[in-house]
N, C-alpha and C positions, 0 to 999 in steps of 0.2 A: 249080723244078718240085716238085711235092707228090710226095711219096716213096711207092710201092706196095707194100701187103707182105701176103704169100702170107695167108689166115685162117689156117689152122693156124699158121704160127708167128707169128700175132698174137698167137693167143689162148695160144702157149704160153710168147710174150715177157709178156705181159701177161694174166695169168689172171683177173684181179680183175673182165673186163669182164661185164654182167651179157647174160643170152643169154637166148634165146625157143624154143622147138623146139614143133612140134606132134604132139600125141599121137593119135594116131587110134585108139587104143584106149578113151581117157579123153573122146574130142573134144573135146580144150582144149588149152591149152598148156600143157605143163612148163616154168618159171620156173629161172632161176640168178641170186643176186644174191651177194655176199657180205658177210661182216659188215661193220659199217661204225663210228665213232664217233660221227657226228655229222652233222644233216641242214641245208641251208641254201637259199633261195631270192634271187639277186642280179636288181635291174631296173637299167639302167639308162636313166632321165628322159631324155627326146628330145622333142620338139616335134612332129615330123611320124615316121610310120612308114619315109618313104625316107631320114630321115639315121638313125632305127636301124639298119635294115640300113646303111649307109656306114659306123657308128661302132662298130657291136658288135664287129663283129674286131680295130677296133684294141686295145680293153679286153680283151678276150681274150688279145690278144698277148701286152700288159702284166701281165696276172693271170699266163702263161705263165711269164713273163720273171722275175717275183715267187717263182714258184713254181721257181725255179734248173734249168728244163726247155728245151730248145734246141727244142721242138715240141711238138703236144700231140696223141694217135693218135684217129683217129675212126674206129669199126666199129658195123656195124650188128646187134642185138641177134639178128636171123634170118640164114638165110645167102640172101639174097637179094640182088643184084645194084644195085650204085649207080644203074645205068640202067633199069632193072627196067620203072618207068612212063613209059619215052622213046616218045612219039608219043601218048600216051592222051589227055589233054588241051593246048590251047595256054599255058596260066598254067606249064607246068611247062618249055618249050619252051629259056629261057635258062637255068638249071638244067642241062638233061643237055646243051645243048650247050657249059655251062662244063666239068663234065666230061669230054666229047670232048676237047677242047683241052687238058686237062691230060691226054691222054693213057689214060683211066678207059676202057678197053673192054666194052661189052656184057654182060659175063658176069663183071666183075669184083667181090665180093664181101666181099675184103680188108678190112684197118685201110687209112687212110691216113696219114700226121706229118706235119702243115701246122704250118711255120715261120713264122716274121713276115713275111718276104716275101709270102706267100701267104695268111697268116690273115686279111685284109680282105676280100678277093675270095671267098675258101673259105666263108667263115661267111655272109657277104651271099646266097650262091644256095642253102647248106644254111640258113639262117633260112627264106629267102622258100618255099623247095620241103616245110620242115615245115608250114608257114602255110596251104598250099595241099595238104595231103596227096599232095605228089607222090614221098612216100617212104615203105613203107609199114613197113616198120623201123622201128623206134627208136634212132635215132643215140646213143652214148655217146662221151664223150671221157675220156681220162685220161694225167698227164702223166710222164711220164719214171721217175718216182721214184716213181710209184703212190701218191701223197699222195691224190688227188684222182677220183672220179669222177663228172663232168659231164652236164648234157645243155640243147638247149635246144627248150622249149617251144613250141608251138604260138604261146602270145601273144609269144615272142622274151623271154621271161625264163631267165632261166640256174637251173636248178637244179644244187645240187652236194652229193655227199657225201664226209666226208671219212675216213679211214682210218685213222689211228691219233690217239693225243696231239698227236705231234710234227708232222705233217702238218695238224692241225687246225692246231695255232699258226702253224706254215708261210704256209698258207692265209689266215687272219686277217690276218696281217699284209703279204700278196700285196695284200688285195680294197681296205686301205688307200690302195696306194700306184694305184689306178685311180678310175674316175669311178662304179662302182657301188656302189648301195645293197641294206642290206640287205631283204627284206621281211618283215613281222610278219605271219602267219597264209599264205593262200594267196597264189599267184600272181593275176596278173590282168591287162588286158589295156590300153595306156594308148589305145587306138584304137579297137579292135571297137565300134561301135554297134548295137546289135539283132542281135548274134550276127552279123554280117558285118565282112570283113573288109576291110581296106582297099584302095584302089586299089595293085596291083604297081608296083616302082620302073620 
């Protein structure tokens, strides 16, 4: 079972995560990131868009696993509610009710630390519900040892940044022992045809 933990002492286990807060004095948002050493973008090559979702978490694991972290914590960058957009549209439908069943209540807001048991399943309906904007957060991950902070994009590319020297090398030699690659320049999408998106798994 994906482990729950309160926001506040996410963010105070883990301060590094980067946040969003809106200002209504400014109408915009106030940003929090913090410094970083280094920026990367990992794809990893699939064939169809339903074995990336199938395949991304297992590489995740594995980068996980690389990265000497027994979980990796995922919060969302506002304090908005995992289930936030449950019922709005039907594309976002198997999403919040993967959530229900892990137990993710209505109003819960928290980090979560999805281990390898969980990290196939967890990543497959947080990919597909980015894809679909059924979250209107910006999910961040980062692992145990704060080497690393993650996210994954809209086209199911992994961006990562990493946090010191040691953690960069850390990292590098994690992303070897998995099936992704790096990307040069921007991300990109191996499926979107004419800005749409693929049929859901």
């Amino acid at each position: 079972m994906i482990k729950q933990i309160k926001r506040k002492k996410c963010l105070a286990t883990y301060p590094i995560f980067p946040l969003r807060t809106y200002n209504d004095d400014i109408e915009d948002y106030d940003y929090f990131y913090p410094d970083i050493f280094s920026s990367y973008i990992l794809i990893l090559k699939s064939k169809s868009y339903k074995k990336l979702l199938n395949n991304l978490g297992k590489e995740l694991s594995d980068l996980c696993a690389g990265l000497k972290s027994g979980s990796l914590i995922f919060l969302g960058d506002e304090k908005l509610a995992w289930r936030f957009r449950e019922g709005k549209y039907k594309n976002f439908k198997k999403g919040m009710e993967y959530f229900a069943n892990q137990g993710i209540n209505k109003t819960f807001s928290g980090g979560l630390a999805v281990g390898s048991d969980d990290m196939v399943e967890f990543v497959k309906y947080l990919t597909d519900l980015t894809a679909v904007n059924g979250l209107i957060q910006y999910v961040h991950f980062i692992d145990e040892s704060k080497n690393i902070i993650g996210s994954i994009c809209n086209y199911g590319d992994i961006h990562i940044t990493t946090m010191n020297k040691d953690g960069n090398e850390l990292f590098i030699q994690a992303v070897s022992n998995t099936k992704f690659e790096f990307v040069n320049g921007k991300c990109y999408s191996q499926f979107y045809i004419k800005d749409r998106r693929p049929t859901s798994f």
